[in-house]
Backbone atoms as SQL, in Angstrom:
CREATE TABLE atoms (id INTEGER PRIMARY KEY, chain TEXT, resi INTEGER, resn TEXT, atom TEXT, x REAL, y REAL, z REAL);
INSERT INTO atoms VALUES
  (1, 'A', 1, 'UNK', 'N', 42.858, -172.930, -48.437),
  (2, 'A', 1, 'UNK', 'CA', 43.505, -174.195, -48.154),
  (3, 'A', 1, 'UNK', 'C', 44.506, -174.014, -47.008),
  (4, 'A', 2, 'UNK', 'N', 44.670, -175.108, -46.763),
  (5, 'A', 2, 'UNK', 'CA', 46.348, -174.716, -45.634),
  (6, 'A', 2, 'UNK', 'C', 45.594, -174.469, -44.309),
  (7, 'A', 3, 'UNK', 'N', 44.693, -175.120, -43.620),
  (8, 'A', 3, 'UNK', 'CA', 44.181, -175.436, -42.293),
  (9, 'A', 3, 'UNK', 'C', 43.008, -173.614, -42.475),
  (10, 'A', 4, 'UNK', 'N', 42.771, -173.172, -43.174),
  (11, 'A', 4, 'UNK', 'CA', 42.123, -172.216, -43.012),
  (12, 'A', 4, 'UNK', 'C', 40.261, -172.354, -42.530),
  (13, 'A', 5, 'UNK', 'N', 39.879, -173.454, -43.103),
  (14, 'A', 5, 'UNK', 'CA', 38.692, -174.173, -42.886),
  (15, 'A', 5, 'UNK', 'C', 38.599, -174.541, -41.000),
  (16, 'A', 6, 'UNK', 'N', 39.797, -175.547, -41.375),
  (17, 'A', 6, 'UNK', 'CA', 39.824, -176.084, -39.960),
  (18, 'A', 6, 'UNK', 'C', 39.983, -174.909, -38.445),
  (19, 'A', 7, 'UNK', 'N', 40.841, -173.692, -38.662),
  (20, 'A', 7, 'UNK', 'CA', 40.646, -172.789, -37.793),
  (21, 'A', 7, 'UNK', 'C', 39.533, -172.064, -37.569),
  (22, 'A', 8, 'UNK', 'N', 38.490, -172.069, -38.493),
  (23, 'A', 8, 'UNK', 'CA', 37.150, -171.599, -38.341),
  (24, 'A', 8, 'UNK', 'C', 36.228, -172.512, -37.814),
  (25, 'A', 9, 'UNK', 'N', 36.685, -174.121, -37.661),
  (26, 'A', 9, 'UNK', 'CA', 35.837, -174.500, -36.929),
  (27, 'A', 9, 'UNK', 'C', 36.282, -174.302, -36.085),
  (28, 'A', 10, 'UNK', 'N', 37.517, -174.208, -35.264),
  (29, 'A', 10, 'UNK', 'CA', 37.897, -174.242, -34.011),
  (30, 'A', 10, 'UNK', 'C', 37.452, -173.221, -33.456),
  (31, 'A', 11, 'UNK', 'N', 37.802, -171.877, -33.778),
  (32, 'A', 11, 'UNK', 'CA', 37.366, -171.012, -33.589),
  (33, 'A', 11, 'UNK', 'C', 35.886, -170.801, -33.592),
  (34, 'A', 12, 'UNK', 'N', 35.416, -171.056, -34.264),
  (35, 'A', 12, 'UNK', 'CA', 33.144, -171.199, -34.209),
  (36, 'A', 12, 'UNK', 'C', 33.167, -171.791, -32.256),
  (37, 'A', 13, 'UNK', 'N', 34.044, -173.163, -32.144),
  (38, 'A', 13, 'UNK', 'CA', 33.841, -173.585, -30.939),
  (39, 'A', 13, 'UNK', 'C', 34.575, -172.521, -29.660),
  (40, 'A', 14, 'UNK', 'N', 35.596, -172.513, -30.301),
  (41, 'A', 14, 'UNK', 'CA', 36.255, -171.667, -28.777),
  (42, 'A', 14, 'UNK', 'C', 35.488, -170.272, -28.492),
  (43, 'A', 15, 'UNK', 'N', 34.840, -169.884, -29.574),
  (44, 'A', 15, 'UNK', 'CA', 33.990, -168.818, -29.308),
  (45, 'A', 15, 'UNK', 'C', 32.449, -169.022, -28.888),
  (46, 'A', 16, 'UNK', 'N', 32.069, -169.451, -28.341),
  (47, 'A', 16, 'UNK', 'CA', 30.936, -170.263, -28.005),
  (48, 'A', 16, 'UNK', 'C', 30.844, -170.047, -26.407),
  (49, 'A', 17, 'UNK', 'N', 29.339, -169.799, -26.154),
  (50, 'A', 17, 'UNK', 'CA', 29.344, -169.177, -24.995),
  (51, 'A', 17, 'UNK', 'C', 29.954, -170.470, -23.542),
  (52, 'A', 18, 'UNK', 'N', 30.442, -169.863, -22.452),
  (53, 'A', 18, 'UNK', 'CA', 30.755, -171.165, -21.808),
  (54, 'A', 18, 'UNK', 'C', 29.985, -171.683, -21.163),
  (55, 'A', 19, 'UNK', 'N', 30.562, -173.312, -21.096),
  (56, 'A', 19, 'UNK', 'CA', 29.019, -173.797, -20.307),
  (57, 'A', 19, 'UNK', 'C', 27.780, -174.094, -21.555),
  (58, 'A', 20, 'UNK', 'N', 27.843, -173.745, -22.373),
  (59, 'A', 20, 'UNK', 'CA', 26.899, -174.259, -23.456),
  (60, 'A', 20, 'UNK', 'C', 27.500, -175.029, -24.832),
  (61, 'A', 21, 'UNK', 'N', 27.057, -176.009, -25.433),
  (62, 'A', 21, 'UNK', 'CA', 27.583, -176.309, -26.675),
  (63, 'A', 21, 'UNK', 'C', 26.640, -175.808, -27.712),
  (64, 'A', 22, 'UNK', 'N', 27.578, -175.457, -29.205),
  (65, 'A', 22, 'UNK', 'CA', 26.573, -174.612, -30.051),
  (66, 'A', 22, 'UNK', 'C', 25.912, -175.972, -31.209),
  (67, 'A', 23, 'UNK', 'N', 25.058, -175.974, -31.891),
  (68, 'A', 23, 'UNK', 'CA', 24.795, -176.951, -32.814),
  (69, 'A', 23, 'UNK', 'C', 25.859, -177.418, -33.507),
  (70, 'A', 24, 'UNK', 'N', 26.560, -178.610, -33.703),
  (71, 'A', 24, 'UNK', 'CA', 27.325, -179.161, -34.555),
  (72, 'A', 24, 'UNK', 'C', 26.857, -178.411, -36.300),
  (73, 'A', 25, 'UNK', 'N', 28.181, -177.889, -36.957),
  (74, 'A', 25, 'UNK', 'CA', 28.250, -176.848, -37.600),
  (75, 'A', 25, 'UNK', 'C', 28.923, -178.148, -38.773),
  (76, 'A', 26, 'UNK', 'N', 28.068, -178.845, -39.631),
  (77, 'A', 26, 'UNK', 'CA', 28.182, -180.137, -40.057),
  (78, 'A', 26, 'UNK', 'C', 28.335, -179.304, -41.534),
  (79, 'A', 27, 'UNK', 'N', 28.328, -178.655, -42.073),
  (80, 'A', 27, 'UNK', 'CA', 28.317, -177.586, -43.106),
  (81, 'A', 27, 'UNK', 'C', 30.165, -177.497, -43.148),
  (82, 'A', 28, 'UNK', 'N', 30.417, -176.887, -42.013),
  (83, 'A', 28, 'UNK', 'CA', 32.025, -176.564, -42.161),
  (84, 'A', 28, 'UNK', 'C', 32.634, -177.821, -42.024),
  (85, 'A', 29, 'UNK', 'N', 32.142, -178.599, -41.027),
  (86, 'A', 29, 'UNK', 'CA', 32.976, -179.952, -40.596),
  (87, 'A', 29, 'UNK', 'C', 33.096, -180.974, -42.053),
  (88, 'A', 30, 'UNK', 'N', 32.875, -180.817, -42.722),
  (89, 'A', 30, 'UNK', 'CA', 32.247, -181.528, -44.378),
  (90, 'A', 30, 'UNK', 'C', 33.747, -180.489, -44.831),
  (91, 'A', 31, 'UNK', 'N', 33.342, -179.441, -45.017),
  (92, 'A', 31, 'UNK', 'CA', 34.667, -178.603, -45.597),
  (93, 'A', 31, 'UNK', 'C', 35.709, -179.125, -45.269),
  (94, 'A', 32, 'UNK', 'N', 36.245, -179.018, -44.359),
  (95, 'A', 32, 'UNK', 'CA', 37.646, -179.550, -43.461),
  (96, 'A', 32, 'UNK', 'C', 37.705, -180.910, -43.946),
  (97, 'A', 33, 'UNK', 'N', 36.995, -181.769, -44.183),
  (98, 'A', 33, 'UNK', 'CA', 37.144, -183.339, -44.491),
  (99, 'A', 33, 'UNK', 'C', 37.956, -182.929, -46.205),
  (100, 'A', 34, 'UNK', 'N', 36.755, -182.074, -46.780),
  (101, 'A', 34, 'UNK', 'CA', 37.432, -182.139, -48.508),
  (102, 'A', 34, 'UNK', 'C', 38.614, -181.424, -48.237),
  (103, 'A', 35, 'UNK', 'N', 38.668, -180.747, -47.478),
  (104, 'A', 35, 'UNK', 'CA', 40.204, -179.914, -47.531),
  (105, 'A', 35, 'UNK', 'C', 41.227, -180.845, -47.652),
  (106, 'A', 36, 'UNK', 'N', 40.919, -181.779, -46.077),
  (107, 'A', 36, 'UNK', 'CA', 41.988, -182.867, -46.046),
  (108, 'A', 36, 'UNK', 'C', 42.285, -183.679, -47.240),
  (109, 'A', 37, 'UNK', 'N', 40.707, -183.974, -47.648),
  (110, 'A', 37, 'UNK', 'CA', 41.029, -185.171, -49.289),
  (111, 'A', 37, 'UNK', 'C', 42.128, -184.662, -49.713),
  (112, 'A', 38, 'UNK', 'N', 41.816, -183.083, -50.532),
  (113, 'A', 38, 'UNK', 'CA', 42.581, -182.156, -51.000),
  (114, 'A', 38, 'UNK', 'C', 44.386, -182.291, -50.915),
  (115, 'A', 39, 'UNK', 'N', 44.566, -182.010, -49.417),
  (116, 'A', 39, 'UNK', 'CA', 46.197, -182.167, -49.417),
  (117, 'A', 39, 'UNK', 'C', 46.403, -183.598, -49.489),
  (118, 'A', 40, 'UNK', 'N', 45.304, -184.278, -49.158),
  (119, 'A', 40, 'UNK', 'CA', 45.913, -185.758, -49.643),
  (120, 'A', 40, 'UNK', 'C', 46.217, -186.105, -50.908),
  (121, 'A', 41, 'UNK', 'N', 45.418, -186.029, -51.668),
  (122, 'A', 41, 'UNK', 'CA', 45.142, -186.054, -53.263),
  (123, 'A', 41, 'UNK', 'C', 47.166, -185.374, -53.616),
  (124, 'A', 42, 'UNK', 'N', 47.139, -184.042, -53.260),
  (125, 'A', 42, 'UNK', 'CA', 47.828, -183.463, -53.555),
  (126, 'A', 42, 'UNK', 'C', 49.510, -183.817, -52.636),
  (127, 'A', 43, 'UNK', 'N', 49.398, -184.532, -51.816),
  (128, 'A', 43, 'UNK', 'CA', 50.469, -185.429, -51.276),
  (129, 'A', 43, 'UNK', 'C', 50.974, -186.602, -51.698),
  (130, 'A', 44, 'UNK', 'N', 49.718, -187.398, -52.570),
  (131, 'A', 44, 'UNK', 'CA', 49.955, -188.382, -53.170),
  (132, 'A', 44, 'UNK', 'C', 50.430, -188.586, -54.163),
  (133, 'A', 45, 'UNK', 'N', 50.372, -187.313, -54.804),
  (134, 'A', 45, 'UNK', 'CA', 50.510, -186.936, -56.411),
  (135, 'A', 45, 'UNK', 'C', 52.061, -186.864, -56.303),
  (136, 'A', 46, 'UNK', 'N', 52.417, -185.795, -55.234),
  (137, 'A', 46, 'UNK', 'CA', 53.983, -185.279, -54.984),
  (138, 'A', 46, 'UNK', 'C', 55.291, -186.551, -55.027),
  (139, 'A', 47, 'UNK', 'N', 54.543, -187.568, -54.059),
  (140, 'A', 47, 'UNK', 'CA', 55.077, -188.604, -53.711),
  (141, 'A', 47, 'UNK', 'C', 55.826, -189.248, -55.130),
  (142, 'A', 48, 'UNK', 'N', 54.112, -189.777, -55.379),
  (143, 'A', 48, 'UNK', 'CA', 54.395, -190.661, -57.004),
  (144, 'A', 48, 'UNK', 'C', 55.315, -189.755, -57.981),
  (145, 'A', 49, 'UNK', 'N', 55.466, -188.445, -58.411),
  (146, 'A', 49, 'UNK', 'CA', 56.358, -187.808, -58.953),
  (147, 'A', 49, 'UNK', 'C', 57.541, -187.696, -58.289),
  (148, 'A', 50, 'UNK', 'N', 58.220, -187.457, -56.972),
  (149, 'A', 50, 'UNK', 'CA', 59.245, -188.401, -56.529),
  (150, 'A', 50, 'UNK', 'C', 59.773, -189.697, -56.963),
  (151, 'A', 51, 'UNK', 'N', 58.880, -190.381, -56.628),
  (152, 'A', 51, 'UNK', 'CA', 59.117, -191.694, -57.027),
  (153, 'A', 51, 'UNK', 'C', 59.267, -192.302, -58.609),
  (154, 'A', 52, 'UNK', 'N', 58.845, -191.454, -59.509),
  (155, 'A', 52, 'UNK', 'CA', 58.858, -191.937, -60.538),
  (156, 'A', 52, 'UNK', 'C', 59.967, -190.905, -61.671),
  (157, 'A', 53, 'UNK', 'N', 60.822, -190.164, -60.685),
  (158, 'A', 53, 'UNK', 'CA', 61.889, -189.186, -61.104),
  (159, 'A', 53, 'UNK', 'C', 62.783, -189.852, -60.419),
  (160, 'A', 54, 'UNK', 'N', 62.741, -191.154, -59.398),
  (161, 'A', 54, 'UNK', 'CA', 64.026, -192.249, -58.773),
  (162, 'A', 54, 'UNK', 'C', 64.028, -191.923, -57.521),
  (163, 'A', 55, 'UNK', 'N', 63.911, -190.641, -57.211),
  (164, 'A', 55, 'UNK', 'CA', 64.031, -189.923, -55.990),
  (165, 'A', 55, 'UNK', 'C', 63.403, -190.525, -54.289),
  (166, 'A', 56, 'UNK', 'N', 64.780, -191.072, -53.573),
  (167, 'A', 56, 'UNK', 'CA', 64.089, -191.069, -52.488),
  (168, 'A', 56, 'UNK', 'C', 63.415, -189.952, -51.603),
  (169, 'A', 57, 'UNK', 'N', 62.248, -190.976, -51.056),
  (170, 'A', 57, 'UNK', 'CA', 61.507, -189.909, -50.723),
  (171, 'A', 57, 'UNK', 'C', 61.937, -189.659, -49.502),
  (172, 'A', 58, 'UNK', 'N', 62.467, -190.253, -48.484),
  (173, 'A', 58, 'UNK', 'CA', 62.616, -189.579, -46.629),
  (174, 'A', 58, 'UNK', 'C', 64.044, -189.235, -47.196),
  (175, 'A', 59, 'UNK', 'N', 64.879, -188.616, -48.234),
  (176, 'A', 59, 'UNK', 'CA', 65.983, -188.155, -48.031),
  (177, 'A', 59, 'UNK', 'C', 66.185, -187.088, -49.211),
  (178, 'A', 60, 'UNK', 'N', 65.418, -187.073, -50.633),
  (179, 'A', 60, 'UNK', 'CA', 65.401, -186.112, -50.916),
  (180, 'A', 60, 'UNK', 'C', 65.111, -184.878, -50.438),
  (181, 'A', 61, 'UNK', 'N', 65.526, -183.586, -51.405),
  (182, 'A', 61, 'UNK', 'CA', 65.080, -182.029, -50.679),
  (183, 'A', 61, 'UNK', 'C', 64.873, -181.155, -51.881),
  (184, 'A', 62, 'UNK', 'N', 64.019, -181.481, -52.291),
  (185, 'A', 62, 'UNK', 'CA', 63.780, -180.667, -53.932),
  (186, 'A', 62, 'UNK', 'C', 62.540, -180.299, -53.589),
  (187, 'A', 63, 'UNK', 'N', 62.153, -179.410, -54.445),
  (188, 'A', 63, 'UNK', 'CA', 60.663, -178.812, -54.307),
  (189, 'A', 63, 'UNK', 'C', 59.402, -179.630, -54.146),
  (190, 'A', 64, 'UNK', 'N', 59.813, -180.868, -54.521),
  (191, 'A', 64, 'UNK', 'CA', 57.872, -181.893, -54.471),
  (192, 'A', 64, 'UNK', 'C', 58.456, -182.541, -52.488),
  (193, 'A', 65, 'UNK', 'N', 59.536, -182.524, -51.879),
  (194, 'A', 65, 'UNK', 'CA', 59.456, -182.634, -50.951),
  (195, 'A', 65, 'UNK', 'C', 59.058, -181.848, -49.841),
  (196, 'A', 66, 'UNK', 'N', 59.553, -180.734, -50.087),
  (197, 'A', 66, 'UNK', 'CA', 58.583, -179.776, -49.477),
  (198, 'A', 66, 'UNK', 'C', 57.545, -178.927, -49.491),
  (199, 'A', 67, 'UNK', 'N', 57.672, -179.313, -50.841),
  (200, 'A', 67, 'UNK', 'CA', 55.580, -179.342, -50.961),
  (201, 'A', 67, 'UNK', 'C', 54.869, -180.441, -50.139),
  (202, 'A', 68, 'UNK', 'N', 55.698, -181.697, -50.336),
  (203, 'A', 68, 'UNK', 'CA', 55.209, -182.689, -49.625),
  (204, 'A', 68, 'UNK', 'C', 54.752, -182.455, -47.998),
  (205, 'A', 69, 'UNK', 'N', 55.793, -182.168, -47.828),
  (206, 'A', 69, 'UNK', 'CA', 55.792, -181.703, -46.156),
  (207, 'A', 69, 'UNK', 'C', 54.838, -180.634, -45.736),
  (208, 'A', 70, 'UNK', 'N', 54.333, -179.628, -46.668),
  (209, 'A', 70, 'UNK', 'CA', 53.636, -178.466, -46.539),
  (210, 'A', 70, 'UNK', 'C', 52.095, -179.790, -46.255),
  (211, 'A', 71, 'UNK', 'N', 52.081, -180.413, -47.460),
  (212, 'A', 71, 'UNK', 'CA', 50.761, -180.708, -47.158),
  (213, 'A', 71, 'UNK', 'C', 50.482, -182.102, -46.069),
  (214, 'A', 72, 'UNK', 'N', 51.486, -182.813, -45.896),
  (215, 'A', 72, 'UNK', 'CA', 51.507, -183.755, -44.540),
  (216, 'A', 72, 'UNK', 'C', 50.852, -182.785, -43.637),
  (217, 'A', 73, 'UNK', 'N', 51.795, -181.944, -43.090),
  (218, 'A', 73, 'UNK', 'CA', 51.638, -181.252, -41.986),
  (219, 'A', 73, 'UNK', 'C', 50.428, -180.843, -41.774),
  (220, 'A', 74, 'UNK', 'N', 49.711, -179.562, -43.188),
  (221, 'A', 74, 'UNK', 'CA', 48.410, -179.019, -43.069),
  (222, 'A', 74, 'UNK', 'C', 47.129, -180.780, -42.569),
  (223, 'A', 75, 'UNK', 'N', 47.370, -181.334, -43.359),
  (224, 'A', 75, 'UNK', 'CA', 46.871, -182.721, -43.106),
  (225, 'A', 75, 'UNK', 'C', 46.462, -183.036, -41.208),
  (226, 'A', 76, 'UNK', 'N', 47.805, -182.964, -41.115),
  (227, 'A', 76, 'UNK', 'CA', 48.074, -183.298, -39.654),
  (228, 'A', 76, 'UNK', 'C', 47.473, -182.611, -38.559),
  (229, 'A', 77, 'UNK', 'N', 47.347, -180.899, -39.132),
  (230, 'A', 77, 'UNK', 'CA', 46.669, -180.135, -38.266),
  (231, 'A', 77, 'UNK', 'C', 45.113, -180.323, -38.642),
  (232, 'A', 78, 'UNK', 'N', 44.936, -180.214, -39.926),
  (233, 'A', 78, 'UNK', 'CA', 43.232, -180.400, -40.228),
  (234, 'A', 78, 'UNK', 'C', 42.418, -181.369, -38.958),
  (235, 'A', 79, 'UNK', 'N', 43.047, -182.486, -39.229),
  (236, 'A', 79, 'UNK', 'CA', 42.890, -183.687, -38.497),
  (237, 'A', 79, 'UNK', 'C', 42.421, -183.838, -36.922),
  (238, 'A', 80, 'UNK', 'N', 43.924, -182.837, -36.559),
  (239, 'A', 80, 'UNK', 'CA', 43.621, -182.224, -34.996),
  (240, 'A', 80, 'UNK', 'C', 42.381, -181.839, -34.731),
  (241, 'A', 81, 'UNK', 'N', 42.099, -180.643, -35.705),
  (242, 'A', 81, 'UNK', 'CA', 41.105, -179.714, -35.440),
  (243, 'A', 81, 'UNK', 'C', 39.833, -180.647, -35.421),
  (244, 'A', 82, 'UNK', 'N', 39.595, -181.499, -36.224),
  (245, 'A', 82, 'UNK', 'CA', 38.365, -181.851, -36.426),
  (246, 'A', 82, 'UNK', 'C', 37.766, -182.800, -35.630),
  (247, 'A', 83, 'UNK', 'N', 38.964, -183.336, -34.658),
  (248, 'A', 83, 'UNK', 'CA', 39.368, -184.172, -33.632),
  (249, 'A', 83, 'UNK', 'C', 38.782, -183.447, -32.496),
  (250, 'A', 84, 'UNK', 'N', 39.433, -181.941, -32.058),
  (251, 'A', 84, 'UNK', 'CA', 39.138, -180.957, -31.455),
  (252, 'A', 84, 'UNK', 'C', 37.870, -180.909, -31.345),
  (253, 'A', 85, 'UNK', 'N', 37.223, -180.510, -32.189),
  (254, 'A', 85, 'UNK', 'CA', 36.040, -180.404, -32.440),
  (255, 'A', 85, 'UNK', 'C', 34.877, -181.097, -32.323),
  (256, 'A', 86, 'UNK', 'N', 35.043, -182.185, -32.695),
  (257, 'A', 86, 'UNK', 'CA', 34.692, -183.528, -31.986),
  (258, 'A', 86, 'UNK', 'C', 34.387, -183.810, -30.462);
């Protein structure tokens, strides 16, 4: 988890001879999508337990916030990559 999917596609591409494109690698690109579900699922969850402990969420700093932030971010990069890749 944690963009590890998504750097292997990038990497499959940046390693790729130049001047040629390799077959769309629709096997991994599928991975990287559930990954993302994944920190989503698992961002959403964080949130609602914030929220339902009172806790604002853009100003708290307790552990489901920066879990939160762990998985925004991985999110954010997945996204890139698959963008990248694209």
């Amino acid at each position: 988890m944690h963009g590890r999917k998504a750097y292997e596609l990038v990497k499959e591409f940046a390693d790729g001879e130049k001047g040629h494109l390799k077959i769309f690698n629709n096997e991994l690109f599928e991975r990287v999508i559930e990954e993302c579900n994944e920190h989503h699922n698992a961002l959403q969850s964080l949130i609602r337990k914030m929220q339902e402990e009172g806790l604002e969420v853009q100003t708290a700093r307790n552990a489901e916030h920066y879990g939160a932030l762990i998985h925004h971010l991985s999110l954010i990069r997945n996204k890139r990559c698959l963008m990248a890749y694209v």
